[in-house]
ZAPATI-215953 format. One record per residue (C-alpha): y, x, z; residue number from 1. Coordinates in pm, whole numbers, plus 50000, padded with zeros to 5 digits. Example, Ala and Ser with C-alpha at 12.3 -4.5 7.8 and 13.67 -1.06 7.14 Angstrom:
// ZAPATI-215953
<<49550, 51230, 50780>, 1>,
<<49894, 51367, 50714>, 2>,
// end
This chain:
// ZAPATI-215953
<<48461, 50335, 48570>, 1>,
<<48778, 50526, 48511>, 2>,
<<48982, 50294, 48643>, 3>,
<<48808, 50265, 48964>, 4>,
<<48783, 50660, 49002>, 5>,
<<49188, 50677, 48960>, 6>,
<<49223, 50398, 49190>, 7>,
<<49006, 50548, 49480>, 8>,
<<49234, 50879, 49441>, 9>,
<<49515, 50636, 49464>, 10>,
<<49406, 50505, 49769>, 11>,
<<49339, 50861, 49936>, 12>,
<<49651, 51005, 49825>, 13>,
<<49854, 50714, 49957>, 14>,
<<49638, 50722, 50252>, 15>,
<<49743, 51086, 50327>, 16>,
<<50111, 51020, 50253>, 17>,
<<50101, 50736, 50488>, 18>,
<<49974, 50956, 50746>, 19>,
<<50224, 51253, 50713>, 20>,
<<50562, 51032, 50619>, 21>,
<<50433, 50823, 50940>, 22>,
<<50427, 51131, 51192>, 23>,
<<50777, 51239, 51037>, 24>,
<<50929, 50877, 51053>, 25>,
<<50812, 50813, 51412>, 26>,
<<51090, 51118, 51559>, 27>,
<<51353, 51023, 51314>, 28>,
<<51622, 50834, 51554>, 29>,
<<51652, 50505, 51601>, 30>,
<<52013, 50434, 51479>, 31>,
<<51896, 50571, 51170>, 32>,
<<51724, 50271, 51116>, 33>,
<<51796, 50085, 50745>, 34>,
<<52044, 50344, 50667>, 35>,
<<52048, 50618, 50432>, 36>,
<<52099, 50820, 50702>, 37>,
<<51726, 50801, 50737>, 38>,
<<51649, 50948, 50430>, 39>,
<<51905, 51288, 50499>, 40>,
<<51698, 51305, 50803>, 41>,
<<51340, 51280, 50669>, 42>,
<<51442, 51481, 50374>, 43>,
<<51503, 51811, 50630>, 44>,
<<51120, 51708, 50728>, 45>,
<<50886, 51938, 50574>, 46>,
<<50594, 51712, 50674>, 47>,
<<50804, 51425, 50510>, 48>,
<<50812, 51598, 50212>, 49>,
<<50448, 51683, 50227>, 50>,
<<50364, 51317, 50215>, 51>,
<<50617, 51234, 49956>, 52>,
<<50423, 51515, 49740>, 53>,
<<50104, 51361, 49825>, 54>,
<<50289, 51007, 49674>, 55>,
<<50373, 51135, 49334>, 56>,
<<49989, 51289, 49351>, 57>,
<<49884, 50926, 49433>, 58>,
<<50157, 50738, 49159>, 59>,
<<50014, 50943, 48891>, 60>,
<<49640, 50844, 48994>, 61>,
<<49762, 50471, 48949>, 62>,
<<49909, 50508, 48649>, 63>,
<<49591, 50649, 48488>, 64>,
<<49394, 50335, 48676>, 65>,
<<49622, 50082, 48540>, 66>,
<<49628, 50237, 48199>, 67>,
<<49247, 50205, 48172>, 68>,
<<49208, 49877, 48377>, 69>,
<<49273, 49539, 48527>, 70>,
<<49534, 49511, 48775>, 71>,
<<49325, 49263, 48980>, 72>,
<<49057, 49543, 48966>, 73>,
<<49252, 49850, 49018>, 74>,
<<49501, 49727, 49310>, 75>,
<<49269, 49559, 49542>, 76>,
<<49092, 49913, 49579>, 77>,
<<49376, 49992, 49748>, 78>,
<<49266, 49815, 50039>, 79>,
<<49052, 50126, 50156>, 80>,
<<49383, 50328, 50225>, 81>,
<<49389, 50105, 50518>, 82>,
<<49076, 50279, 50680>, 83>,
<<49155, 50642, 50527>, 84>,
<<49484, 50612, 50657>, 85>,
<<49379, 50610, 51052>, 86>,
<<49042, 50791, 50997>, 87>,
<<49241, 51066, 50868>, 88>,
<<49507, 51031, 51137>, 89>,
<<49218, 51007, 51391>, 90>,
<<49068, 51316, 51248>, 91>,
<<49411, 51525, 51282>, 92>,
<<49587, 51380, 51602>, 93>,
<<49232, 51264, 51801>, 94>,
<<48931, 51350, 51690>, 95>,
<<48680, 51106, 51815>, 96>,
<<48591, 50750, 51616>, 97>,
<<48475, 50448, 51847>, 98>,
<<48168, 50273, 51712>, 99>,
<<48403, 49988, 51655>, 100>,
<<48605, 50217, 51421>, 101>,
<<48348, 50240, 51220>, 102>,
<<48215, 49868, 51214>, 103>,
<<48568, 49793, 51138>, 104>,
<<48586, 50049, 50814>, 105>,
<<48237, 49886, 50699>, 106>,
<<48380, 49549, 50732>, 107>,
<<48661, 49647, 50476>, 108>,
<<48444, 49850, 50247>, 109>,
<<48159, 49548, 50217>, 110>,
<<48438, 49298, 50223>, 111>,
<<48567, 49468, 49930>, 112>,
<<48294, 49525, 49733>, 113>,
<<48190, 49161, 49784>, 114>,
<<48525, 49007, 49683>, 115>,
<<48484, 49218, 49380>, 116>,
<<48157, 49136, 49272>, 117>,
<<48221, 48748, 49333>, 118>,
<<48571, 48725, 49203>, 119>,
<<48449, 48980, 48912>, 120>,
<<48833, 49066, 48760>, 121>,
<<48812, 49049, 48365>, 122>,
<<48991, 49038, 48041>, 123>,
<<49361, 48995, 48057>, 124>,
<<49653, 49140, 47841>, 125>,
<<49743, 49489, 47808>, 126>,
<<50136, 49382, 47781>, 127>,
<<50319, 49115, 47961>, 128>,
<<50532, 48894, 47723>, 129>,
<<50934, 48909, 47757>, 130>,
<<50954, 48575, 47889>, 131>,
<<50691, 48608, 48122>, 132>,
<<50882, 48833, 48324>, 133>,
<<51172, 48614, 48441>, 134>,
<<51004, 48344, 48676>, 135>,
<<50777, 48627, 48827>, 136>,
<<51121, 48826, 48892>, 137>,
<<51334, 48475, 49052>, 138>,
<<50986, 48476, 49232>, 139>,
<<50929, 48775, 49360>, 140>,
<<51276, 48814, 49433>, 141>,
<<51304, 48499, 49659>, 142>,
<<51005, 48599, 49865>, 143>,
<<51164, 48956, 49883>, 144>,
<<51480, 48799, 50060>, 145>,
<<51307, 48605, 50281>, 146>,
<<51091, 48850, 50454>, 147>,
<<51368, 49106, 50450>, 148>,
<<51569, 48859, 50622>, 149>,
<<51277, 48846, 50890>, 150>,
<<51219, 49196, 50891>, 151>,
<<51657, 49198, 50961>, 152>,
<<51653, 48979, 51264>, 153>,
<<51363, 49117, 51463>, 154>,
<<51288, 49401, 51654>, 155>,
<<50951, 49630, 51745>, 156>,
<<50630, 49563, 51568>, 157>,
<<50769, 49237, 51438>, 158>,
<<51004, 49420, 51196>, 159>,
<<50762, 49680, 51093>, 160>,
<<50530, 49430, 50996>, 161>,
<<50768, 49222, 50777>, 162>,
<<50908, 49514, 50621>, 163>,
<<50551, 49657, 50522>, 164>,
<<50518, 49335, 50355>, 165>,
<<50832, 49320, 50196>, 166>,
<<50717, 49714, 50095>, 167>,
<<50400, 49545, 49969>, 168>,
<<50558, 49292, 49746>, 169>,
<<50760, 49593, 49607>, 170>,
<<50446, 49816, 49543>, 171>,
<<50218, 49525, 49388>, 172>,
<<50574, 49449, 49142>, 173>,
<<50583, 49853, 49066>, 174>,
<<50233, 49856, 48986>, 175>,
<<50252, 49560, 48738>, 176>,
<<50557, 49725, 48533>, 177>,
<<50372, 50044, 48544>, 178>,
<<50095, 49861, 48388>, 179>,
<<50292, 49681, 48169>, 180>,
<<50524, 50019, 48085>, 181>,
<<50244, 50232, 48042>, 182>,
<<50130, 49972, 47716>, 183>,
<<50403, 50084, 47520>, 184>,
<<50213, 50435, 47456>, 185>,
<<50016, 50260, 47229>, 186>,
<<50381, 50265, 46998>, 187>,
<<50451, 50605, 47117>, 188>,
<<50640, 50789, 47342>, 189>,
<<50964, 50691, 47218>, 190>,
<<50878, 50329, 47335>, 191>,
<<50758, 50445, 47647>, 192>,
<<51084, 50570, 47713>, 193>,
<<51260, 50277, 47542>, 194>,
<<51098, 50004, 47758>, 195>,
<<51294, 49863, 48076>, 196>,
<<51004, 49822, 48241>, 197>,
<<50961, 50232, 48265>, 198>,
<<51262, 50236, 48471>, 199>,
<<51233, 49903, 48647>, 200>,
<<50954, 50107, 48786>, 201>,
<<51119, 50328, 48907>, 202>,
<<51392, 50172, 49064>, 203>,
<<51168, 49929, 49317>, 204>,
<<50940, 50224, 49372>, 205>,
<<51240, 50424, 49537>, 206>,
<<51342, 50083, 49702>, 207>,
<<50988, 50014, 49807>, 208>,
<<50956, 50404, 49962>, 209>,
<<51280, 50268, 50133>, 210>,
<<51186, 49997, 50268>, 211>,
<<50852, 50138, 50359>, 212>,
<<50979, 50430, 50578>, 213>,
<<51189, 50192, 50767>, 214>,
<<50861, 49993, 50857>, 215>,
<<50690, 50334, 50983>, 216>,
<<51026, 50409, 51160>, 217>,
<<51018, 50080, 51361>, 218>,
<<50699, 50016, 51459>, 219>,
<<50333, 50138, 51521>, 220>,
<<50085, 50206, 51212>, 221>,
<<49898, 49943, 51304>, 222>,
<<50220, 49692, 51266>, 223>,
<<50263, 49805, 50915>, 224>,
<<49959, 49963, 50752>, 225>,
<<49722, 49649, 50752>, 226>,
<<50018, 49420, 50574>, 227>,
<<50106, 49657, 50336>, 228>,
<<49768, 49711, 50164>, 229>,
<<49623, 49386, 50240>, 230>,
<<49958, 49230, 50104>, 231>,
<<49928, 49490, 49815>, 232>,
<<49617, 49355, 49706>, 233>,
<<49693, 49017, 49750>, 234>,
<<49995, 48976, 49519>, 235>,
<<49874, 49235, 49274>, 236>,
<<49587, 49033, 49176>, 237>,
<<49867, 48737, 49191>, 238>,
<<50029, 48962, 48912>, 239>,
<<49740, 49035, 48729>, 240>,
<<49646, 48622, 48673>, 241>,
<<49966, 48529, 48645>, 242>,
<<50155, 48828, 48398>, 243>,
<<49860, 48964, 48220>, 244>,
<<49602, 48654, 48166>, 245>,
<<49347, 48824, 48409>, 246>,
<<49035, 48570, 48496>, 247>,
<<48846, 48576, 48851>, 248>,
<<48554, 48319, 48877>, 249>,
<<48593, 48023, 49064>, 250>,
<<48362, 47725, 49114>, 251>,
<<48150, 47818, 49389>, 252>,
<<48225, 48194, 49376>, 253>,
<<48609, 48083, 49549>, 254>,
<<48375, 48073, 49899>, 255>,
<<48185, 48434, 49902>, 256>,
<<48556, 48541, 49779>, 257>,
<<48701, 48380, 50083>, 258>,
<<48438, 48536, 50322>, 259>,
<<48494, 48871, 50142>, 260>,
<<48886, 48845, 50211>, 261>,
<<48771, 48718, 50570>, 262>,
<<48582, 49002, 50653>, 263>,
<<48818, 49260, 50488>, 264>,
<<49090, 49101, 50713>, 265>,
<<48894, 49135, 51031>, 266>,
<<48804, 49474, 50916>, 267>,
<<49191, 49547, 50923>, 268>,
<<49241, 49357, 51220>, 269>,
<<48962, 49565, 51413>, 270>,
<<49096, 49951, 51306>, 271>,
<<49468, 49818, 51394>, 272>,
<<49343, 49721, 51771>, 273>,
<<49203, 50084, 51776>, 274>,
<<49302, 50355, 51938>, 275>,
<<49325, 50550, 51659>, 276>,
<<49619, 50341, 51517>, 277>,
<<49812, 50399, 51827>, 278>,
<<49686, 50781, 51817>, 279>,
<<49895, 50840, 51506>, 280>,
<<50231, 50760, 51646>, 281>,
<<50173, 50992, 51947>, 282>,
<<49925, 51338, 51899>, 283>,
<<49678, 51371, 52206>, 284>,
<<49706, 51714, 52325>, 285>,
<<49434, 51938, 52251>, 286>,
<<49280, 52125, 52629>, 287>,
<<49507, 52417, 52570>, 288>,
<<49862, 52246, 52569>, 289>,
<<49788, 52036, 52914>, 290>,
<<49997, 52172, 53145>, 291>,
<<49804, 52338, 53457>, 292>,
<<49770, 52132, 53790>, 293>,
<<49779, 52325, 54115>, 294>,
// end
């Protein structure tokens, strides 16, 4: 119950950092684009910085969620950050929600909680042998380089959705070394701090924030947003089976799984036609800042 508390927080916090680092991101300029340059310019952002506060609010959240359950529980939450994300940006920069808004956020929250009851995440390792470690790296690595390369050679939407994947891939491998990392408190603090994972961590969360405000920077919300928490979830629970011995049902249960992933994908699909995902890269104006007609 802990766990899924902590992860809902998660899923807020990132949610509101999303929203914030995206209005910030959108009026950085263009040639900035994959450059560090970016990051000088975002950094001078106060707004930026509010979301990147609201980031290490939602990190510690996950850390508590991982530390108390399965990855393939915890991480799939995470889905919900989709429709927080542009309900809160609809809230702030519109102010009206479409009946199809809120179909399409009830599509992702059943859709969730089906995939969760039928899959039913359980078990698994608290610590992720040495060995284990090294094909799930060449792995993730190779996928890494391919949809970079993607997110390289094309423009627009197109690039912001290949790098939100690539920035989803990068979040789902920081959440499984957290995981793993946060273990080692059972041996103390010392091997907290002793642990490679700790700072493996760290590194591909900093390149994952990278790569993350360069897919807010080229493209709309909708672009990035539904790839990087469906993709999230996805290759966590990957993660989870695979590094930490986690078991989902299968048998029969593999086809109300597949209808729950179904309708949390046309949930996603539904808020990122909506005109509150285009509402977040450009404020309406409120009555009182509409310039006059004669």
């Amino acid at each position: 119950m802990i766990s899924i508390l902590f992860a809902v927080l998660t899923a807020i916090s990132n949610g509101t950092a999303s929203v914030l680092q995206r209005r910030a991101a959108a009026d950085a300029p263009e040639e900035d684009a994959l450059h560090l340059s970016l990051l000088r310019d975002l950094l001078r952002r106060p707004v930026w910085l509010g979301g990147i506060a609201m980031s290490a609010v939602a990190a510690l959240c996950q850390a508590v969620a991982l530390a108390t359950g399965p990855i393939a529980v915890v991480q799939p939450i995470f889905v919900i950050e989709l429709p927080f994300t542009l309900l809160l940006g609809g809230l702030l920069f519109r102010g009206s929600f479409p009946r199809s808004v809120w179909i399409a956020v009830a599509a992702v929250a059943v859709g969730l909680a089906l995939f969760l009851t039928a899959a039913a995440p359980s078990g698994g390792n608290e610590a992720v042998s040495g060995g284990a470690w090294v094909p799930a790296l060449l792995a993730t690595g190779a996928f890494l380089a391919v949809v970079l390369v993607v997110g390289l050679r094309t423009r627009g939407n197109a690039r912001a959705a290949a790098l939100g994947l690539a920035a989803a891939c990068g979040y789902a491998l920081t959440a499984a070394l957290m995981k793993d990392a946060m273990a080692r408190l059972d041996h103390g603090v010392v091997a907290l701090f002793s642990a490679w994972q700790l700072y493996g961590t760290a590194l591909v969360g900093v390149g994952s924030l990278f790569v993350l405000q360069n897919a807010l920077q080229a493209g709309s919300l909708a672009a990035s947003q539904p790839m990087l928490s469906i993709g999230d979830a996805l290759i966590s629970t990957c993660y989870g089976v695979t590094l930490f011995a986690e078991t989902l049902r299968s048998g029969w249960w593999l086809l109300p799984q597949l209808a729950a992933l179904a309708l949390v994908v046309a949930g996603c699909v539904g808020l990122s036609r909506s005109p509150l995902a285009d509402g977040l890269a450009t404020p309406v104006p409120r009555p009182s800042e509409v310039p006059a007609t004669v």
